[in-house]
N, C-alpha and C positions, 0 to 999 in steps of 0.2 A: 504494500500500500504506500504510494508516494508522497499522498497527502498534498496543499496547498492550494488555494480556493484564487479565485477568479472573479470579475465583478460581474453581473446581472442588474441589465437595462429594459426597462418598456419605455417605448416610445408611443406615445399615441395611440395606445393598444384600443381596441374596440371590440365589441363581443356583447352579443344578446341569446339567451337562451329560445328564444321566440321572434316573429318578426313585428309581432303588435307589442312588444314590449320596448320602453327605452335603452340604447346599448350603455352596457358599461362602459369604462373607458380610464385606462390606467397609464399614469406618468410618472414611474417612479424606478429609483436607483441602489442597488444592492451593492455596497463597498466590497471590493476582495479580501479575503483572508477576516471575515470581520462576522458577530452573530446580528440577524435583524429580526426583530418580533414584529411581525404581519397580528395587526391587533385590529377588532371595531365590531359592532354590533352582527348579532344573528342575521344571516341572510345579505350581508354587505357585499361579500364578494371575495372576501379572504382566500374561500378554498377556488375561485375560480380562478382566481390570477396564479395561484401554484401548476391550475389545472393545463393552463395557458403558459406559463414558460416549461412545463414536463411535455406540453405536447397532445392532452387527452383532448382537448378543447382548442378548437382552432381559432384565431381572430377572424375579424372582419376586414380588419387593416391595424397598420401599426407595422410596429417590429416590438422584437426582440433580440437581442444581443446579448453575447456573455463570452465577456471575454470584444475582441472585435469580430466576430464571427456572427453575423444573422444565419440565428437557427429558426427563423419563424416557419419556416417552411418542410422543417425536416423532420423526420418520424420520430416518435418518441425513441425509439433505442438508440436513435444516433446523436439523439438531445447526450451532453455530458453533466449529466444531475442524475441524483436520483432521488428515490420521496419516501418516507416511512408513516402510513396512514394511522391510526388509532384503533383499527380491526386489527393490522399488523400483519393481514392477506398469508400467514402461513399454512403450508396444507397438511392437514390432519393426519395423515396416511405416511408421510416424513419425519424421520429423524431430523434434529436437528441437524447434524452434519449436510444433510441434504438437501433441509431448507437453503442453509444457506451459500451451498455449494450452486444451488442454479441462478446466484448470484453473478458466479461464473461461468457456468456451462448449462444453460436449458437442460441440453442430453445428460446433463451428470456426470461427462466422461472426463475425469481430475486427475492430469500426471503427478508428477510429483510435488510442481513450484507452486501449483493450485493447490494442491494439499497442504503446502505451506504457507502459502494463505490465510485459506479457511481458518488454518490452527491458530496464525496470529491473529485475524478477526474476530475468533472465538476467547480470545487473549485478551484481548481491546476490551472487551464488552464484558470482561468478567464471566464468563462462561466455558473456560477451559477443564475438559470433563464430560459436559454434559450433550458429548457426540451423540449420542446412541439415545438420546431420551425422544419422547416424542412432545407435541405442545400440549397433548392434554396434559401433560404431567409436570409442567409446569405456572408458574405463578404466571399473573398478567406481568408484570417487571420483567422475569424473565423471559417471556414470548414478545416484549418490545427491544432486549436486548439482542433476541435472534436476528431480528427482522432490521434495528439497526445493524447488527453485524453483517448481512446480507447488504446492505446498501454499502459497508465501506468495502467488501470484496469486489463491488464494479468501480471502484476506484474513481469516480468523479469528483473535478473538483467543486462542484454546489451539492451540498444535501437540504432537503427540502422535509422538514417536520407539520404536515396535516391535523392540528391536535392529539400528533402523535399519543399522547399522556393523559389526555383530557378524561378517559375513564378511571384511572388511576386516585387513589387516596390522597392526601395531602403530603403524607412523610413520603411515599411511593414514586410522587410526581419530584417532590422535590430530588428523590438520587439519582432518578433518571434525568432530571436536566443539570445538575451536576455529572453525570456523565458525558452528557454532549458536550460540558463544558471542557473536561478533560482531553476529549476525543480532539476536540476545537483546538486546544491548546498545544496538540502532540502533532496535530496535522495540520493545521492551518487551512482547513476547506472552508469555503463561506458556507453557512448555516441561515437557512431563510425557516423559520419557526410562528405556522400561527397558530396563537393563544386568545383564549379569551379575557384569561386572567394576568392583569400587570403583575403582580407579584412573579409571576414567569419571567415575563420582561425587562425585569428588576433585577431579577435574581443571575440569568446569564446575556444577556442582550445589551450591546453597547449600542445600537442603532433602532429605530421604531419608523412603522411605514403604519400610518392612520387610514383606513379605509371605512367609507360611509357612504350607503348610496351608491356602490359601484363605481365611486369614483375617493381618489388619494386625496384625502383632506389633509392631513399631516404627513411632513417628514422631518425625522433630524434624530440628536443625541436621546437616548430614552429618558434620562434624568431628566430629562431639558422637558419634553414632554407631557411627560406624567407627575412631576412634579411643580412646574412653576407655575402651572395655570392658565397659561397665555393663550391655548388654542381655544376657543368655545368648544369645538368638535368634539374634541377631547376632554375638556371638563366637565361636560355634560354625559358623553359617555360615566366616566369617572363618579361622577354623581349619581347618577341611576342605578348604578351596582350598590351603591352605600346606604341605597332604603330600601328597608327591612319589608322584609314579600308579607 
């Protein structure tokens, strides 16, 4: 695993689920080597813009860049990201070793430098050992540690977190994104992470990307954001978490 992250651009991005409905539309900048917390109300648009620079969801127009490479146009496998959902998509019927060997080889077929891989991505993630286990037999923590370790064996330099955690307890959440943080630290990939909760954003995130409405109301430092007060968009969000349901 090489490690080292790259920047991610939307330009102008445009995208409607429907053709009666108004398009979204995103202009906003992922720094290299650096964590950005994608934060903003239900239904904004958070998972669509990850859905749109991985490739599942196509623009309307725009671009996308990453790195100086326009990948707007290119299939998702040959996008270089990869994304770890909050199902964590592993299949039942696999060993772990296997999950996340089709990290590497769809067909499964692992010489040896694959197997050495695997073993240090299984290393990475605290899960050295647990070849031969299958997911039911393990904790939700560690079927998110598989599934992250499957995303650093394709070796890209963006990884894209989908409320990877979001199911997750409060102590739960919290090691798992101390572990991105680690993983971040050791490899220097850019790390695009949406959350709903600041505390997340807080916690490892030196950058914040505001999304409201399908469209980038805030960008900048997360301190800067979530703590000064200065955006409405954001203070208001901030504020409606804070009264009691």
């Amino acid at each position: 695993m090489s490690g080292g992250g790259t920047s991610v651009r939307c330009e102008a991005l445009s995208f409607r689920y429907r053709p009666d409905e108004p398009a979204m539309r995103f202009d906003c900048a992922f720094a290299p080597g650096r964590v950005t917390s994608v934060m903003g109300p239900s239904g904004s648009g958070k998972s669509t813009l990850l859905a749109l620079i991985a490739g599942f969801e196509r623009a309307e127009s725009g671009r996308i860049l990453i790195g100086d490479a326009d990948i707007t146009r290119l299939p998702p496998a040959r996008r270089p990201v990869s994304i770890v959902f909050q199902d964590n998509n592993l299949f039942a019927h696999l060993d772990v070793a296997a999950n996340v060997g089709l990290g590497i080889a769809p067909d499964l077929r692992l010489d040896s430098a694959a197997r050495g891989k695997l073993a240090e991505a299984l290393d990475a993630v605290g899960l050295a050992g647990y070849e031969t286990r299958k997911p039911g037999a393990l904790s939700g923590g560690e079927r998110q540690r598989v599934a992250i370790a499957r995303a650093l064996v394709r070796d890209r330099p963006v990884l894209m977190l989908d409320e990877a955690f979001g199911s997750l307890g409060p102590a739960l959440r919290a090691a798992m994104l101390d572990l991105v943080a680690d993983l971040h630290r050791r490899m220097a990939m850019t790390v695009i992470m949406v959350s709903h909760d600041p505390d997340d954003a807080r916690r490892i995130a030196s950058d914040l990307v505001f999304i409201d409405g399908g469209r980038v109301a805030a960008q900048g430092p997360t301190d800067r954001l979530l703590d000064d007060g200065e955006n409405e968009t954001v203070r208001a969000y901030l504020g409606s978490r804070q009264t009691p349901s």
